[in-house]
C-alpha positions in Angstrom: -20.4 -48.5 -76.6 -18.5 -51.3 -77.8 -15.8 -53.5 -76.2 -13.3 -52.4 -78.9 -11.7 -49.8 -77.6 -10.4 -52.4 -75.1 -8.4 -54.6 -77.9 -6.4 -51.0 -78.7 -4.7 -49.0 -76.2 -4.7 -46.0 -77.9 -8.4 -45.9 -78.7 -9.2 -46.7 -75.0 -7.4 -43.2 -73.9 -9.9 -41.3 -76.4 -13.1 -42.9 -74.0 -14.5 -39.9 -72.7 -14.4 -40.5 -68.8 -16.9 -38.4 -65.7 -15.2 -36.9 -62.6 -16.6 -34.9 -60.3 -20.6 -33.9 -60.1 -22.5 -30.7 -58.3 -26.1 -30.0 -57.1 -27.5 -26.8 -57.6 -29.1 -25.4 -53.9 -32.6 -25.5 -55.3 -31.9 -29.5 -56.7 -32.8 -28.6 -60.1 -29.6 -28.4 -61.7 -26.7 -31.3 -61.8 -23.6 -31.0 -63.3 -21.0 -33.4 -63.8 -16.9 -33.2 -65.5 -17.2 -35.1 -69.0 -12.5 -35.7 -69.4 -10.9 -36.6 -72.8 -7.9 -35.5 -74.6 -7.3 -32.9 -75.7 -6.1 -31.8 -79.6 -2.9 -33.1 -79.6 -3.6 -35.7 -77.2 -1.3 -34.6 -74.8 -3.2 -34.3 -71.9 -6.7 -34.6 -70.5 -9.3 -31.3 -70.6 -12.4 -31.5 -68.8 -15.4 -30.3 -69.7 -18.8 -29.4 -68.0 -22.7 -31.1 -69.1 -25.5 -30.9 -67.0 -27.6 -34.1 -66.3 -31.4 -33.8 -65.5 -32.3 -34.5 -61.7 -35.2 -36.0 -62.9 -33.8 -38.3 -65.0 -36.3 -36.9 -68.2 -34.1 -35.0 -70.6 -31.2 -35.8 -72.3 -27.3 -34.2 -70.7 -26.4 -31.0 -72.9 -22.7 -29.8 -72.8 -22.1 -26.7 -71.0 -18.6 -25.1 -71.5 -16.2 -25.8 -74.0 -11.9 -24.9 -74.5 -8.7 -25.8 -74.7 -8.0 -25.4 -71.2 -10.8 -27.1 -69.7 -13.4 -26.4 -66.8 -13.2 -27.5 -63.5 -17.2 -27.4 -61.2 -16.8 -25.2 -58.6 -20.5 -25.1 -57.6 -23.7 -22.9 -57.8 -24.6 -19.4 -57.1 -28.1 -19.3 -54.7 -30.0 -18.2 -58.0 -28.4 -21.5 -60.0 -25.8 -20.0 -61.9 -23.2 -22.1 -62.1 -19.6 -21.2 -61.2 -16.6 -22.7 -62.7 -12.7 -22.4 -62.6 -10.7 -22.2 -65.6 -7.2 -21.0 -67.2 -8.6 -20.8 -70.3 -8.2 -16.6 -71.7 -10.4 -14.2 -70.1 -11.7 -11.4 -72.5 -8.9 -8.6 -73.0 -6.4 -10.6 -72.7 -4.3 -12.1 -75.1 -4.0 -15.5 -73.7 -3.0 -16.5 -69.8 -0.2 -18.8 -69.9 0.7 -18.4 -66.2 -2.2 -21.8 -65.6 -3.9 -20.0 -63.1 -7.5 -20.5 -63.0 -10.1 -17.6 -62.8 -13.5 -17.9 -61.3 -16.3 -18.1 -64.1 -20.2 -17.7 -64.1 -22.2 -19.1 -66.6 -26.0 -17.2 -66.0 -28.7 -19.9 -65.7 -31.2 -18.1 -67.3 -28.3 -18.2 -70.6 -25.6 -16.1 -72.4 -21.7 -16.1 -72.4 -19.9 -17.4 -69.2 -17.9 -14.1 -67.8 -15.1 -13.8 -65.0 -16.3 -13.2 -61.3 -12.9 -13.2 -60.0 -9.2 -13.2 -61.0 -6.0 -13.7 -58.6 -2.8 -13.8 -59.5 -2.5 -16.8 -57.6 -5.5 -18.7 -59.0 -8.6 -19.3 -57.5 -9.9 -23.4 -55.9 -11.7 -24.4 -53.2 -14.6 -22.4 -54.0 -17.6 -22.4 -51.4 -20.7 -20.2 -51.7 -22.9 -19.7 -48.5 -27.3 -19.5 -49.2 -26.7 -15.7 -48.7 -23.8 -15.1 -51.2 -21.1 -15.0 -49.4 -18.3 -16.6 -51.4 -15.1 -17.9 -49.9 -12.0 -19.5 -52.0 -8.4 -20.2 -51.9 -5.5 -18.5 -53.5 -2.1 -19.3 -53.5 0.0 -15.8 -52.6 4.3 -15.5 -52.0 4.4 -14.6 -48.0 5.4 -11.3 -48.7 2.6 -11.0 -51.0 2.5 -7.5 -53.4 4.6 -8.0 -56.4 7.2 -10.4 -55.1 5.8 -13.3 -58.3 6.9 -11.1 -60.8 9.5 -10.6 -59.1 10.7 -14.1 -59.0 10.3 -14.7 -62.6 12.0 -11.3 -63.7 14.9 -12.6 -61.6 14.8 -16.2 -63.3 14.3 -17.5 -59.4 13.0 -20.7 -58.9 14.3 -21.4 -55.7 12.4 -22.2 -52.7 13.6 -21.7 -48.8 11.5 -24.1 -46.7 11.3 -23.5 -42.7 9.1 -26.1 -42.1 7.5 -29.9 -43.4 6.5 -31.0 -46.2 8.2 -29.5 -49.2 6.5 -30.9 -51.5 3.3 -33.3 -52.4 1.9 -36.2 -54.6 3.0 -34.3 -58.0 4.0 -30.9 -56.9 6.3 -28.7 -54.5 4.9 -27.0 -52.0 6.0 -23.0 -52.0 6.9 -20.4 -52.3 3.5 -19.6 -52.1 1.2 -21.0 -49.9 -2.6 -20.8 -49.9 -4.6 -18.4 -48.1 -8.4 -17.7 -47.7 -10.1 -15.0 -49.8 -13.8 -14.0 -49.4 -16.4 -11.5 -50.9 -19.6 -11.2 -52.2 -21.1 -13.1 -55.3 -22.5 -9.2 -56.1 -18.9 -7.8 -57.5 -17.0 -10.5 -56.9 -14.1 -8.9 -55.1 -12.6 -10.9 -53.1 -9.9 -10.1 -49.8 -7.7 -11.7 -47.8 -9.4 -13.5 -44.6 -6.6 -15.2 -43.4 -3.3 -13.8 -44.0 -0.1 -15.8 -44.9 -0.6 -18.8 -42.5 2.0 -20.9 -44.1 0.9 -24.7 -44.5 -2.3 -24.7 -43.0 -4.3 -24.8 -45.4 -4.4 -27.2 -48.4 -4.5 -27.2 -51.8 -7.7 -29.0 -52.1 -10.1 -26.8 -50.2 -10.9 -28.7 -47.0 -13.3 -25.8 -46.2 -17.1 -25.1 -45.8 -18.6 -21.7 -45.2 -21.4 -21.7 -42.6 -25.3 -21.0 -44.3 -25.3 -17.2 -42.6 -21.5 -16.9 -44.5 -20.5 -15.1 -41.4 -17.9 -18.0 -40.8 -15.3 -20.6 -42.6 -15.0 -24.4 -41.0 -11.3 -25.1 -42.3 -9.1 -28.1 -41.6 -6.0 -26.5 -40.3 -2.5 -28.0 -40.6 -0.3 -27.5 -37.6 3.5 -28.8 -36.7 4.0 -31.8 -34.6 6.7 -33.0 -33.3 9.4 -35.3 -34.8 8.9 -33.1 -38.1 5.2 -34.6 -38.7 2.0 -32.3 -38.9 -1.6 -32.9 -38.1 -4.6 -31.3 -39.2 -7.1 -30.0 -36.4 -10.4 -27.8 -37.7 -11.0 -24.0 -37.1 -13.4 -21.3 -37.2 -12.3 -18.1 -39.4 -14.7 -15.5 -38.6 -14.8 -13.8 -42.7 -15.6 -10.0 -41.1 -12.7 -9.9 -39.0 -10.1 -12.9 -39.5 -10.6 -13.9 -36.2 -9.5 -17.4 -35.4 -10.3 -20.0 -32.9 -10.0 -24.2 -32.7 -12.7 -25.9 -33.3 -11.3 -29.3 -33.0 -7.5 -29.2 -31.8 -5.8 -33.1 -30.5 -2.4 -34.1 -30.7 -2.9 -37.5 -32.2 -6.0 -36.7 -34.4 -6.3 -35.2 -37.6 -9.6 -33.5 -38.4 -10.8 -33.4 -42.1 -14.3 -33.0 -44.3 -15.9 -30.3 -42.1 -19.5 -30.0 -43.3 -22.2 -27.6 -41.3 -25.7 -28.3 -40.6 -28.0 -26.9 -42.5 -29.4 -25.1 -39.2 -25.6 -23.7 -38.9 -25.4 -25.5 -35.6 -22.7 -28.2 -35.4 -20.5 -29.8 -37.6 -19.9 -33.2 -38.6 -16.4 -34.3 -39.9 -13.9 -36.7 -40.0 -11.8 -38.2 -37.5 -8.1 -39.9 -38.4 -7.1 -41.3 -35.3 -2.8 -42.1 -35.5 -1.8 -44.8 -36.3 1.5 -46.2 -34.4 3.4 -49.4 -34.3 1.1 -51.3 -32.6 -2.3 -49.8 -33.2 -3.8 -48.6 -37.2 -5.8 -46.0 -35.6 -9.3 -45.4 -37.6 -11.5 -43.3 -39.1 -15.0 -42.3 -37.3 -17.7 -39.4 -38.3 -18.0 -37.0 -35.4 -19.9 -33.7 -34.1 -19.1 -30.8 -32.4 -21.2 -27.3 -31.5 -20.2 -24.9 -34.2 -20.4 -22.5 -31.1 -17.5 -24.5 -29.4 -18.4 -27.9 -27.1 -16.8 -31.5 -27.0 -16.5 -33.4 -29.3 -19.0 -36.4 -29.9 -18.5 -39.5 -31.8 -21.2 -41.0 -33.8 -19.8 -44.1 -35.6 -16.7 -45.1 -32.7 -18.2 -48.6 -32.5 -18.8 -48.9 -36.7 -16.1 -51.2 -37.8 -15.8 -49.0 -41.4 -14.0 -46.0 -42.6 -16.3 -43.4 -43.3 -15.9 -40.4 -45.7 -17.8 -38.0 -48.0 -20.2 -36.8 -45.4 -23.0 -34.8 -46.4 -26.0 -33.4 -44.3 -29.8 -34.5 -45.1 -31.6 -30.8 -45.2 -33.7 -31.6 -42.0 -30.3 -32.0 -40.1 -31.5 -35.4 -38.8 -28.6 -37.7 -40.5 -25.4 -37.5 -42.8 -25.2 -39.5 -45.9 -21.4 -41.4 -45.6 -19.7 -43.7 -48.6 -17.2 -46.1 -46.6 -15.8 -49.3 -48.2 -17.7 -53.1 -47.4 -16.5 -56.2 -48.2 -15.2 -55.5 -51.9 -17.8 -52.7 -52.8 -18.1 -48.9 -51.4 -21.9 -48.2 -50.9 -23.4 -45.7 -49.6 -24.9 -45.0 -46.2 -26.9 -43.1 -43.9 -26.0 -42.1 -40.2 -28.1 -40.9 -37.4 -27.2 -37.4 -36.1 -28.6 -37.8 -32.8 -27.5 -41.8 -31.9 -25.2 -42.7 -34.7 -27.1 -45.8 -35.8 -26.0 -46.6 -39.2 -28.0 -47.9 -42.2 -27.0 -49.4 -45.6 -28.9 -47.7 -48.3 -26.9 -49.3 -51.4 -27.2 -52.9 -51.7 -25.7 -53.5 -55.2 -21.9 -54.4 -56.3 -20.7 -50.4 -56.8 -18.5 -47.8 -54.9 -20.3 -44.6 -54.8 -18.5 -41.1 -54.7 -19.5 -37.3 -54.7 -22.8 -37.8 -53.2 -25.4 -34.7 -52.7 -28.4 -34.8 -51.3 -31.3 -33.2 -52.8 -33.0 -30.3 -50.9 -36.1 -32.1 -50.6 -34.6 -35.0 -48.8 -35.7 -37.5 -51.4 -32.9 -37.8 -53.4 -28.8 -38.6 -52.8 -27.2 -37.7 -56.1 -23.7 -39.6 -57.0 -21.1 -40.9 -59.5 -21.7 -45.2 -59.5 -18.8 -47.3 -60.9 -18.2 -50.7 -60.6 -14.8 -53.2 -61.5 -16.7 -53.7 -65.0 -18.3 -50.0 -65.3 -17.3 -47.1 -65.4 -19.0 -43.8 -63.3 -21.9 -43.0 -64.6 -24.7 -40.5 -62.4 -27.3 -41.7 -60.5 -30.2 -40.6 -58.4 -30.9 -43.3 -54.8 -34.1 -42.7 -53.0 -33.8 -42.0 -49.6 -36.9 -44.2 -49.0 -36.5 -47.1 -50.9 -33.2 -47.3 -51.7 -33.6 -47.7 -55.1 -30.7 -47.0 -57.4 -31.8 -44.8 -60.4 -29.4 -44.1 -63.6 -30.0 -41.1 -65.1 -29.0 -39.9 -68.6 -25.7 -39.8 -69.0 -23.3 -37.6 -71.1 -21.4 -40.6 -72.4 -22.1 -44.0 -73.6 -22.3 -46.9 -71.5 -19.0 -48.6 -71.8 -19.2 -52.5 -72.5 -16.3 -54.3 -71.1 -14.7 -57.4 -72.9 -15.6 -60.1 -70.5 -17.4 -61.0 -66.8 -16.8 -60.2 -63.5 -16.9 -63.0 -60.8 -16.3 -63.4 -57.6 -13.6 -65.8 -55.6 -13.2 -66.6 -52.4 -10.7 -68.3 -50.4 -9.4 -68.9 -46.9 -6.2 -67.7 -45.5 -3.5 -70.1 -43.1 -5.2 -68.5 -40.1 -8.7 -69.3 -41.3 -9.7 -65.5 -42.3 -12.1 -65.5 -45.2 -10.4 -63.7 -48.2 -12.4 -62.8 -51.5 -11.5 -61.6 -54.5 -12.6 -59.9 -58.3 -11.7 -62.4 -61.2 -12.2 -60.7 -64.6 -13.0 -63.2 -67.1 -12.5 -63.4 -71.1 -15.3 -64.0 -73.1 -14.6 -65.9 -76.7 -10.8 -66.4 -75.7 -8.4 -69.7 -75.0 -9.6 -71.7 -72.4 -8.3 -72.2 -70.2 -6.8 -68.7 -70.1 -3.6 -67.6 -68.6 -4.0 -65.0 -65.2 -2.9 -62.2 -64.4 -2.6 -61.5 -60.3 -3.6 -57.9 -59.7 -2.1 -56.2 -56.5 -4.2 -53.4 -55.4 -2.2 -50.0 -54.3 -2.3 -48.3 -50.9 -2.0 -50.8 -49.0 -5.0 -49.3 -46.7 -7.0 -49.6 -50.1 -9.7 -51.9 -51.5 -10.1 -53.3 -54.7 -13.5 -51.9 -55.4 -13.5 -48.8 -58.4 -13.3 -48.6 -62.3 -9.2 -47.5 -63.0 -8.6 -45.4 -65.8 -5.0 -45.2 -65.0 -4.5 -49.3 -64.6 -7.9 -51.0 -66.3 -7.7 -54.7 -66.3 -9.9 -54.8 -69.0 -7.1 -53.8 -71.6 -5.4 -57.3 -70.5 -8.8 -59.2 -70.3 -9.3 -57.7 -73.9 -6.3 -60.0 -74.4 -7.3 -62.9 -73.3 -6.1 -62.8 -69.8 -8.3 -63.5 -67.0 -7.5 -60.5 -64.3 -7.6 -61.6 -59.9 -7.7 -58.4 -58.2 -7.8 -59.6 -53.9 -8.1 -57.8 -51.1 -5.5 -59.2 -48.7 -4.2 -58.3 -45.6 -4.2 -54.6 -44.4 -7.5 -53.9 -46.9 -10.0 -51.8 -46.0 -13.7 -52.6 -46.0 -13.2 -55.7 -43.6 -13.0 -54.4 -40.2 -10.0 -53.6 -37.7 -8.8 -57.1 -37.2 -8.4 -57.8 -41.2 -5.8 -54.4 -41.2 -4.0 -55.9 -37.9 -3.3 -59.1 -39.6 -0.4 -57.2 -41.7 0.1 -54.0 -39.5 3.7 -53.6 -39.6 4.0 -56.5 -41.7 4.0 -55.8 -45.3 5.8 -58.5 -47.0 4.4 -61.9 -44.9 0.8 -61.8 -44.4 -0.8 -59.9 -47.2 1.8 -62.0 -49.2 0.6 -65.4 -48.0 -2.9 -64.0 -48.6 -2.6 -63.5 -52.1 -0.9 -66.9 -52.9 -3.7 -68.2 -51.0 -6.7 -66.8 -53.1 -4.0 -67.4 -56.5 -3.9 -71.0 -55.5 -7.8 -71.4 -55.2 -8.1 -69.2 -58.2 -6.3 -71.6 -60.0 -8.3 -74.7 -59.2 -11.0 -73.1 -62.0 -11.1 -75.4 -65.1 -11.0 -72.0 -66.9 -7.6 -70.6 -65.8 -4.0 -72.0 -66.6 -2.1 -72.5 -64.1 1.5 -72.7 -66.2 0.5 -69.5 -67.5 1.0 -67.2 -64.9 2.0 -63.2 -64.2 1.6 -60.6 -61.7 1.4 -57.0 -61.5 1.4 -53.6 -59.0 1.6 -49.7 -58.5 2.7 -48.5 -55.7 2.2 -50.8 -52.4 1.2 -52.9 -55.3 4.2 -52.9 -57.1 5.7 -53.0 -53.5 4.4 -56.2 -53.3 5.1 -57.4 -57.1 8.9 -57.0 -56.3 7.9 -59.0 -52.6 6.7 -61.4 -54.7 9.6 -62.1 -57.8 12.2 -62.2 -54.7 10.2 -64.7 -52.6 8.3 -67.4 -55.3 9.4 -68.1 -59.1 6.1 -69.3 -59.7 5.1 -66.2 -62.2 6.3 -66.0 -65.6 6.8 -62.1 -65.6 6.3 -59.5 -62.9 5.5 -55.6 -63.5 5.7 -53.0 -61.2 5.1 -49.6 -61.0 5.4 -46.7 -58.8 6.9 -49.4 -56.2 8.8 -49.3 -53.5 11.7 -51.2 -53.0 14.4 -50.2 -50.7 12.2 -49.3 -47.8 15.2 -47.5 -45.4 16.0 -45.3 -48.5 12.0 -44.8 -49.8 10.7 -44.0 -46.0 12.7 -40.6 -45.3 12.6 -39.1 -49.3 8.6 -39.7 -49.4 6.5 -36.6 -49.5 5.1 -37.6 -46.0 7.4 -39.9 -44.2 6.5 -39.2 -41.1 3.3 -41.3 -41.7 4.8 -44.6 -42.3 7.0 -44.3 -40.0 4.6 -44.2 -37.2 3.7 -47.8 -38.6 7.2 -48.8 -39.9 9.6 -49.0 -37.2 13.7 -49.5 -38.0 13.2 -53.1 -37.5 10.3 -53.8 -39.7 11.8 -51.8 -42.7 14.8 -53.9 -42.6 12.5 -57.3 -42.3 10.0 -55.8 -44.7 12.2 -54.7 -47.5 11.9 -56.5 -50.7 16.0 -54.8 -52.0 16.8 -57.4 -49.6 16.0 -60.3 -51.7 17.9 -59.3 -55.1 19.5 -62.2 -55.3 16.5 -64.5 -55.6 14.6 -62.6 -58.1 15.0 -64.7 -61.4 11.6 -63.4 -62.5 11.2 -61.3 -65.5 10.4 -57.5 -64.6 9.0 -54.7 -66.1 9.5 -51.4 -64.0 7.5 -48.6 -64.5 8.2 -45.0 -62.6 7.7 -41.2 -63.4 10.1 -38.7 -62.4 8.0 -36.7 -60.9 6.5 -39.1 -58.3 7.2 -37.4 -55.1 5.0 -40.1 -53.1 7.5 -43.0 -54.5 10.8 -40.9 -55.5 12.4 -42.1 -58.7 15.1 -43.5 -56.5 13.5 -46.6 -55.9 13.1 -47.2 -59.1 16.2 -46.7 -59.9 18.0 -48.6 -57.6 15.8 -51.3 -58.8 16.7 -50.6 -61.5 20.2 -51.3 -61.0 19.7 -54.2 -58.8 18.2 -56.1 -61.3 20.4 -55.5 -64.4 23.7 -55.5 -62.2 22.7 -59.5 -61.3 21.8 -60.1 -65.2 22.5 -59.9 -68.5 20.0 -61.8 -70.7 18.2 -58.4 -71.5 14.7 -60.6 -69.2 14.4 -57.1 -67.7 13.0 -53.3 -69.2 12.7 -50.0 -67.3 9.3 -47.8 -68.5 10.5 -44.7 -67.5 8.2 -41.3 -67.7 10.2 -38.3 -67.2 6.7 -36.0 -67.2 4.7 -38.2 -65.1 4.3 -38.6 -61.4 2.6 -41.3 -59.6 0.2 -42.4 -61.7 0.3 -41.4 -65.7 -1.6 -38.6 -66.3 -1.3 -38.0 -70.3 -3.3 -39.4 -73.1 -0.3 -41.3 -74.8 1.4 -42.2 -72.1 -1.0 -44.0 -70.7 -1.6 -46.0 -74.2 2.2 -46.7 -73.8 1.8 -48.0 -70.4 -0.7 -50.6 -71.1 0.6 -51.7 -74.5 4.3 -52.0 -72.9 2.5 -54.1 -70.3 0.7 -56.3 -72.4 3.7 -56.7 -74.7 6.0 -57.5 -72.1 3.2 -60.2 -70.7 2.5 -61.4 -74.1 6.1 -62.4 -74.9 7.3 -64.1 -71.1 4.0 -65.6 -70.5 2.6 -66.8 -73.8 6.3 -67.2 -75.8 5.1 -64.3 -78.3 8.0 -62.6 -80.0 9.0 -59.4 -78.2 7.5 -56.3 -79.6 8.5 -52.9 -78.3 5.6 -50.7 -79.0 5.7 -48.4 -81.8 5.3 -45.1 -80.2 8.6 -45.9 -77.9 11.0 -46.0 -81.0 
């Protein structure tokens, strides 16, 4: 495909884009999420194409509607199984958005519902016996009490406990409980009971290969109005209950069983506090009940993903290095850890292949976007298979710089470079989100590549508090947002800049989230950029730390002293900077409030009309729909265009 799309923001949204990708248990099947908008471009529908293993045949669509498909995995015979709000047969159309549980026969014919809930149906796990286990979101009272509600006009929700709500969405009056049944009839019953907010949304979950058991992370209170997540075992007979894996000051997340049924690896989170950024380790434990081992407690990387080889003898990890996120493979019995992926890419949704040969994932790069792949568990050898849709060719190069920070730490960077522009070309400084985050993927929601399209060249560091560097490169700005991560990226700007082919006069920066936190650090501490945007970014920190969907978090890093030194609102005054804002109303993990106040700040110490507020009252903390996300990156490149190359202002067309 053709760098085109790049020059034009609205044909860009119509790329078709791959999330997600499942293995059938024999290896023969693999089936990946093909997204693009839908007919009236207002939002994104996914739909379902299966890719050949063996890299031979061509990928052939699967399911097709106006709803969309979600992969929910693979019956032991290879059918695959699906989730969907699309209409079921009988009924005249389900506009509640609850998804059903499909199965689509592998030997052919017409998908057909397994299972319906009132509450919907995610998180759907299917043991080698046929035991299925789900999720389901039921009121606490259960029975009736939904159509209750909405015959009443109710919307209200009573909360007894934290958090109320998360990313894009309140939490309640339902919660989620566990169902389970047999693939045979597909009747599914309550496991659990209402258990409030223990279990997620997401399906943390794994059902053990016999299907007599559930592995579940668990959310439990913790004091000062926080919650950790320990792991339990939910017998699926009887309900019965006991902890698995149960620390204060530890969370326990991605449970995966051997395929022996044995142990189980997961993740370990270890708290972070003021002084200390805690980590993230793979671990072991009996499934029978026994200590817990570490394996990778002396790795200096953040593993996560993990998933058995069949022989039981390692776990296959992703965890981010140096810029890139490859993949990796980790001893059971010693934790010795071995780089399989040797290339420039960040690897997700990796499955291993029965056989042990194979580990099946999504590659992407800066420059590419995820396409699947098959890596050989001997060689290491990095195989593309047939994709569902073209190759996407970007509208420049990718480099890489590198630079050295005022305490001597090496810092690096991606420069995305114009091809057949102005030379030298004016740069754009690219503040990655998080901050515990690493400049390694393909964006959809933020692609440089729409600016490089224009002729900008795009830096995108990895400063202070990065991941993929090692403990000591996150302690350099623990607690310390606005100084050292700051002075890092001026650091690799300024040796950016020394290249012939960048402009130094000609110079912007931009953000989402801790990235936009940053971008409004920057316009109130330098005036050396011509225009700043920001996005999704916090500003007043003391205000933004207790209206957050999970404040308790930051505020184990962030004490009362460092969100008054650390607060960019501070700094008002100084800011002579053009800005763009850009916030959604719906962003619960950055509350419109910051953006407001910004907002304000900015317009109450001007009047030149320098400033311009983006503001999405359907979006949440990233843009989700088709057109709005055409509007965000031409209102960007408009509002660059004009403060950085002296272009007339032109508001884009579809904003009036």
């Amino acid at each position: 495909m053709s760098a085109d799309a790049f020059h034009d923001p609205d044909a860009y949204v119509r790329l078709p884009r791959l999330a997600g990708l499942w293995l059938s248990p024999d290896g023969r099947r693999l089936v990946v999420g093909v997204g693009t908008p839908d007919r009236e471009g207002i939002r994104f529908r996914t739909a379902l194409w299966e890719v050949d293993p063996a890299g031979q045949r061509p990928a052939r669509q699967l399911t097709r509607s106006d709803k969309g498909e979600s992969g929910a995995g693979f019956t032991p015979a290879g059918d695959l199984l699906f989730t969907s709000a699309r209409p079921t047969p009988g009924d005249s159309g389900d506009d509640d958005g609850k998804a059903a549980l499909w199965l689509q026969p592998a030997v052919g014919g017409d998908a057909y519902v397994l299972a319906k809930l009132p509450g919907g149906i995610h998180g759907v796990r299917v043991s080698p016996v046929g035991t299925l286990v789900a999720g389901s979101a039921v009121l606490p009272a259960g029975g009736s009490g939904r159509e209750q509600r909405k015959a009443a006009g109710v919307s209200a929700i009573l909360h007894e406990e934290f958090p109320v709500r998360f990313w894009d969405h309140d939490l309640g009056p339902d919660r989620p409980r566990l169902v389970a049944g047999s693939l045979d009839d597909g009747v599914l019953r309550d496991v659990t009971g209402h258990v409030g907010r223990a279990l997620d949304t997401g399906g943390d979950w794994e059902v053990t290969p016999d299907g007599r058991n559930v592995v579940a992370a668990w959310q439990l209170a913790a004091p000062g109005g926080a919650q950790r997540s320990a792991l339990a075992v939910i017998d699926v007979a009887t309900g019965e209950r006991r902890m698995l894996a149960d620390d204060p000051g530890y969370d326990y997340v991605s449970p995966r069983v051997s395929p022996d049924g044995a142990q189980v690896a997961f993740v370990v989170r270890q708290w972070s506090s003021a002084d200390d950024p805690g980590g993230i380790r793979l671990a072991l434990a009996p499934l029978d009940g026994g200590p817990v081992t570490s394996l990778t407690g002396d790795w200096d990387r953040w593993p996560h993903s993990p998933r058995w080889t069949p022989d039981g003898t390692a776990l296959i990890v992703a965890a981010d290095d140096n810029g890139r996120c490859p993949l990796w493979r980790v001893e059971a019995t010693t934790g010795e850890v071995t780089r399989l992926t040797a290339d420039d890419a960040a690897y997700t949704d990796p499955h291993v292949s029965p056989d042990g040969r194979w580990v099946y994932a999504l590659r992407n790069t800066i420059a590419s976007p995820p396409h699947p792949v098959r890596v050989s568990l001997d060689s290491h050898e990095v195989e593309l298979l047939p994709s569902p849709v073209p190759a996407v060719r970007v509208p420049g190069n990718l480099e890489e710089v590198t630079a050295q920070a005022a305490d001597g730490t090496p810092l690096r960077a991606w420069l995305a470079l114009p091809t057949g522009a102005e030379t030298p070309a004016p740069l754009l400084l690219w503040v990655h989100g998080g901050p515990l985050a690493s400049w390694n993927i393909w964006k959809w929601n933020s692609n440089p590549w729409l600016a490089v399209a224009r002729g900008y060249a795009v830096l995108m560091p990895d400063p202070a508090l990065s991941t993929g560097y090692g403990d000591a490169f996150l302690r350099r700005g623990w607690g310390a947002w606005g100084e050292t991560p700051y002075h890092d990226l001026m650091a690799i700007t300024d040796a950016a800049l020394t290249r012939p082919d960048l402009d130094p006069s000609r110079t912007a920066a931009a953000g989402a989230s801790y990235g936009g936190y940053m971008a409004n650090w920057i316009a109130g501490h330098t005036n050396r950029f011509a225009a700043i945007v920001t996005h999704a970014s916090l500003w007043a920190l003391d205000q933004m730390m207790t209206t957050t969907d999970f404040p308790y978090y930051w505020l184990r890093e962030m004490t009362p002293a460092r969100i008054e030194a650390n607060s960019p609102h501070h700094f008002a005054d100084a800011i002579t900077t053009p800005m763009l804002v850009i916030h959604g109303d719906n962003d619960y993990r950055v509350p419109i409030g910051e953006a407001l106040r910004l907002w304000w700040d900015l317009l109450s110490r001007s009047s030149d009309g320098r400033h311009k507020f983006l503001y999405y009252p359907d979006e949440a903390h990233g843009v989700a729909k088709p057109g709005n996300l055409a509007v965000w990156h031409a209102t960007m490149l408009a509002f660059l265009d004009h403060h950085v190359r002296g272009e007339q202002w032109q508001r884009p067309p579809l904003l009036g």
